[in-house]
C-alpha positions in Angstrom: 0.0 0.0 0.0 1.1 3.5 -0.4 1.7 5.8 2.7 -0.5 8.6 3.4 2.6 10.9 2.2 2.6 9.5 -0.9 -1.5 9.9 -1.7 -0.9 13.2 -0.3 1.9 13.6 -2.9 0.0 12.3 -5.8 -3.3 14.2 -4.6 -1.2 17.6 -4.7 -0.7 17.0 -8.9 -3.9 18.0 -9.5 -4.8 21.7 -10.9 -8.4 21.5 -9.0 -6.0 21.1 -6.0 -4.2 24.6 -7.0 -7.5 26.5 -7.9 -7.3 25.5 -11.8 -9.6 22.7 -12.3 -10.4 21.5 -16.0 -14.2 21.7 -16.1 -15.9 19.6 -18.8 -18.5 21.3 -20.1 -20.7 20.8 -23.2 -21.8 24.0 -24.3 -25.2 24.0 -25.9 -25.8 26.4 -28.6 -29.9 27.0 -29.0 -31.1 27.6 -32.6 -33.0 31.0 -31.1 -29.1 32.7 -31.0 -29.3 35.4 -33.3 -26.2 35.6 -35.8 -25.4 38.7 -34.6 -25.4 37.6 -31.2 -23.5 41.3 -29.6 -25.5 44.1 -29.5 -27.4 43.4 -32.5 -24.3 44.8 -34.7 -22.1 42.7 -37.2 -19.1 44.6 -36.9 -18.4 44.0 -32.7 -20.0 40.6 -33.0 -17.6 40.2 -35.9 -14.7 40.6 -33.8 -15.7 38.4 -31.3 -16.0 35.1 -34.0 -12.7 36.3 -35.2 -11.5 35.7 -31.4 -12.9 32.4 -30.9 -11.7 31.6 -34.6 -8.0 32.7 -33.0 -8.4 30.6 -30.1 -7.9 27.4 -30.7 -4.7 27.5 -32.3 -3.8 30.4 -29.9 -4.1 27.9 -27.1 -2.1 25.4 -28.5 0.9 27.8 -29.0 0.5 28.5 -25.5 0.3 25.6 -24.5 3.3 24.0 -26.3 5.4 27.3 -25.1 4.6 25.9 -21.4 5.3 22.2 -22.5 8.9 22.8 -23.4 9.7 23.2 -19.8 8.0 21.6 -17.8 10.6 19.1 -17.3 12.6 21.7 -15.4 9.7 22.1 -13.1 10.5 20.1 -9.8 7.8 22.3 -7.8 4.7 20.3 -7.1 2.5 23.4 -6.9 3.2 24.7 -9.8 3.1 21.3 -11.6 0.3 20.9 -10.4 -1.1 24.6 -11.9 0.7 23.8 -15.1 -1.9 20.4 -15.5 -4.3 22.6 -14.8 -3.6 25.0 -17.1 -2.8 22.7 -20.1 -6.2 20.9 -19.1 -7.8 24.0 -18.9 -6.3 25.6 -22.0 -7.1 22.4 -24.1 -11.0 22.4 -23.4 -11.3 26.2 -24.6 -9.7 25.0 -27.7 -12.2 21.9 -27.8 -15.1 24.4 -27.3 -14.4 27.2 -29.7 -14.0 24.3 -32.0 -17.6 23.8 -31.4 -18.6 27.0 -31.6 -16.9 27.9 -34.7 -18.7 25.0 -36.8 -21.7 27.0 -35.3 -20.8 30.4 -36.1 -19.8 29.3 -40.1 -23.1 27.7 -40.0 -24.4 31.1 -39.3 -22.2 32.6 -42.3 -19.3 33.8 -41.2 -15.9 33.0 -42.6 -14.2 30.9 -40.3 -11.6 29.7 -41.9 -9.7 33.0 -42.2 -8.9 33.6 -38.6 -7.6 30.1 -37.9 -5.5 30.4 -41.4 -4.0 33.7 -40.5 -3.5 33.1 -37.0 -1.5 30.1 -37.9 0.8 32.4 -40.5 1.1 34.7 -37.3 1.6 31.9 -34.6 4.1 30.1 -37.1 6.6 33.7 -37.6 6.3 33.8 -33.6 7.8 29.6 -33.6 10.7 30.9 -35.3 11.5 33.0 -32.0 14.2 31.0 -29.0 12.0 28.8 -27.0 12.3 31.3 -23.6 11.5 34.5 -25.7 8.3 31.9 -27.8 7.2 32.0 -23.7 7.5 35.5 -22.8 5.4 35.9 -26.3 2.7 33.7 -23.9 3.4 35.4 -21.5 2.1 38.8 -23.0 -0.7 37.4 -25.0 -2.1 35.6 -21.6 -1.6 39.1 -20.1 -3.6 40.4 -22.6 -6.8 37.9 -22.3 -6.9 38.2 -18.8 -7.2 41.8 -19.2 -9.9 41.0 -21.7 -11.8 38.4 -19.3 -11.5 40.9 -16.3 -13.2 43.5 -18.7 -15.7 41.1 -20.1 -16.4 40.1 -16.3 -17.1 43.4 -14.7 -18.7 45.3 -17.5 -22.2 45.1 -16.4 -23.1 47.3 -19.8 -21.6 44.4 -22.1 -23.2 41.2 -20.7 -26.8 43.1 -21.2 -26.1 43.6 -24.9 -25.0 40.2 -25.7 -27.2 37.2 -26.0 -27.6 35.7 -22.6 -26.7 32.4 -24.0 -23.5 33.1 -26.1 -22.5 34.8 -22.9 -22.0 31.9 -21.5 -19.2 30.4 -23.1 -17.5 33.8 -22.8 -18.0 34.4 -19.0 -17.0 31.0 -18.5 -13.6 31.4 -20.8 -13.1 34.6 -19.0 -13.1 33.1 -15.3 -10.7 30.2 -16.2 -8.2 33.0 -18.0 -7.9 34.2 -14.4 -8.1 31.3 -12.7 -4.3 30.5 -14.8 -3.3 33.9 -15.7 0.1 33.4 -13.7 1.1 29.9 -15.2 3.0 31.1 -17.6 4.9 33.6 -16.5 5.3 31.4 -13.3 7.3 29.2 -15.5 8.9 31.6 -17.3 10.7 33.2 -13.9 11.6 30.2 -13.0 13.8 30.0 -16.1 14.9 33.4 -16.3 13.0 36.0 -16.9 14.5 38.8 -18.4 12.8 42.6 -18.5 14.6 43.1 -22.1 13.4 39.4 -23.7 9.8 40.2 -22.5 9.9 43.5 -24.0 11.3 41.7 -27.7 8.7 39.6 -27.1 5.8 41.7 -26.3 6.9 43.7 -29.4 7.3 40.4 -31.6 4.1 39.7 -30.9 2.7 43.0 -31.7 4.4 43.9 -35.0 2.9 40.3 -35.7 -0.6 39.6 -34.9 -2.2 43.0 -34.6 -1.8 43.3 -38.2 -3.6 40.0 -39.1 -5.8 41.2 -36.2 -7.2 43.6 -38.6 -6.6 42.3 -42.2 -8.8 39.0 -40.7 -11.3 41.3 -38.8 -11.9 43.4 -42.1 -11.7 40.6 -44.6 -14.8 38.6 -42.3 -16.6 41.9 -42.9 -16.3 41.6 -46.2 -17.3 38.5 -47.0 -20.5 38.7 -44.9 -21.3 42.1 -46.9 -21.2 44.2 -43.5 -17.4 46.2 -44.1 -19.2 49.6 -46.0 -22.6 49.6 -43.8 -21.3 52.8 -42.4 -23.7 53.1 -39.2 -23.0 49.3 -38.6 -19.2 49.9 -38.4 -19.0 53.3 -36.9 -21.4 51.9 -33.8 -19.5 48.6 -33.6 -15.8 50.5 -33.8 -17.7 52.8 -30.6 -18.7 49.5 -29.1 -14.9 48.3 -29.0 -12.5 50.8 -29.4 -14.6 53.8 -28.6 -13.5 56.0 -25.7 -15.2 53.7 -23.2 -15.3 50.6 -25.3 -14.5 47.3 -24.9 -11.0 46.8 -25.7 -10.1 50.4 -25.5 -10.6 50.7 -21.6 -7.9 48.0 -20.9 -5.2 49.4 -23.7 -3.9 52.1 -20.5 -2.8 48.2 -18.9 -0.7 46.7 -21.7 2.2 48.3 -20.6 2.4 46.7 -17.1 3.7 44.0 -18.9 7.3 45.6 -19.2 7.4 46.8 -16.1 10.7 45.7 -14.2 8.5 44.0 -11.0 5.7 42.9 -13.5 3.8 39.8 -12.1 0.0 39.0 -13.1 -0.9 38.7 -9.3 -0.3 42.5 -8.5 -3.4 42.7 -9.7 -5.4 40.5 -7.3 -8.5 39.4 -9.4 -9.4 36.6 -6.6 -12.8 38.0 -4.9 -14.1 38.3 -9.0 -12.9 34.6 -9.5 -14.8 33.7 -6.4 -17.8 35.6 -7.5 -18.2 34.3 -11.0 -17.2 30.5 -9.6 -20.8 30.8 -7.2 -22.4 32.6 -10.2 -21.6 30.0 -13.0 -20.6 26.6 -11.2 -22.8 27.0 -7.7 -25.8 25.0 -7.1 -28.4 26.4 -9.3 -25.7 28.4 -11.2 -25.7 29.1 -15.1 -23.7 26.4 -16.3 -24.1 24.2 -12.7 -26.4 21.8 -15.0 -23.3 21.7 -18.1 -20.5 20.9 -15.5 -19.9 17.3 -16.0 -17.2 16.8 -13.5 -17.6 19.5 -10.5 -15.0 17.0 -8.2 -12.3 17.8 -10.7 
């Protein structure tokens, strides 16, 4: 039999045990979702297929960033968060997968944003292995920024349809649950202020580009880039002087700060709020969660 230190041993290599449990959930997707499920307007809910289009072979890339050395990682905590965070990682991917058969269903273009992420995600492999994870490092700096937004702005989750929210609320609370995997691993091998500032810029010069060649291009080829009122409310929507994306731009540069960690900005009391609101008994996805003892 094994001792008790042992099962304790083994019991601590689980990300549930480290607050970053892989949830498997089967998102269901009701016919009634209109296809311009944000706000009624093409162009915002546009951008947000393009991001689930990105996702999956985002996650990947961050995933296989945080793969390379994990054999260096003798720490049993942060093992145990990097399971969790590869677990947790490779269900979003699973699920955008879903929910991009859906949304080409529904006309858009999906197969632009996963080609031209890949042509942005393939420069970036070309980059040393430590400076490919400071890269992750930034981009997963970037979507938590994104999910903390997406979490607290009480104006955006009563534009969007309340069941495409759910996949995004959901996404959002398990960026934050790992936000601080990466760059965990990434101080443990080095971490140097001038490779995460190449990095940060690598990624930049690189994918904000396709960003919007693959945004404009999808608005194209669902007729929508030219319906002036259409763009001009959706650009207000996201990049507006209080809009979506624009009100976390001011953060970015935390990043390249020299004590820079993604836990000086404590984002545990949301976590805890959106855990009870989506995973609670009689919570919005309580009924989806197939494996709540994970």
């Amino acid at each position: 039999m094994r001792s008790s230190n042992t099962v304790k041993s083994i019991k601590k290599l689980s990300g549930a045990l480290v607050g970053i449990p892989p949830r498997h959930i089967n998102f269901q997707f009701p016919d009634s979702i209109p296809k311009y499920f944000y706000a009624g307007n093409a162009t915002a809910t546009t951008f947000f297929a393009m991001l689930s289009g990105f996702f999956p072979p985002g996650e990947r890339y961050f995933m296989e960033s945080v793969r390379h050395f994990r054999g260096q990682v003798k720490d049993e905590s942060l093992r145990a968060a990097i399971s969790g965070f590869m677990g947790q990682e490779a269900i979003h991917g699973r699920e955008h997968d879903r929910l991009n058969q859906i949304l080409a269903e529904y006309g858009y273009d999906m197969q632009s944003p996963d080609r031209f992420v890949k042509i942005g995600l393939a420069i970036l492999e070309k980059l040393p292995p430590s400076t490919r994870l400071a890269a992750t490092t930034f981009m997963e700096h970037f979507t938590a920024l994104l999910a903390e937004q997406l979490l607290e702005d009480e104006n955006f989750v009563r534009q969007a349809d309340p069941e495409m929210i759910k996949i995004w609320q959901w996404h959002a609370l398990e960026e934050l649950e790992h936000k601080s995997v990466a760059y965990d691993v990434y101080e443990l091998i080095g971490n140097s202020r001038t490779e995460r500032v190449a990095a940060a810029l690598a990624s930049m010069v690189v994918l904000l580009p396709m960003l919007g060649i693959t945004w404009s291009w999808m608005l194209v080829k669902d007729g929508q880039l030219g319906n002036i009122s259409d763009n001009v409310k959706g650009l207000n929507i996201l990049l507006g002087r209080n809009g979506f994306v624009s009100q976390i731009l001011s953060r970015l540069p935390e990043f390249i700060q020299p004590d820079f960690h993604p836990d000086q900005h404590d984002t545990k009391g949301l976590e805890k709020l959106w855990r009870e609101k989506l995973f609670a008994e009689g919570g919005q996805l309580h009924e989806l969660y197939s494996n709540p003892a994970a």
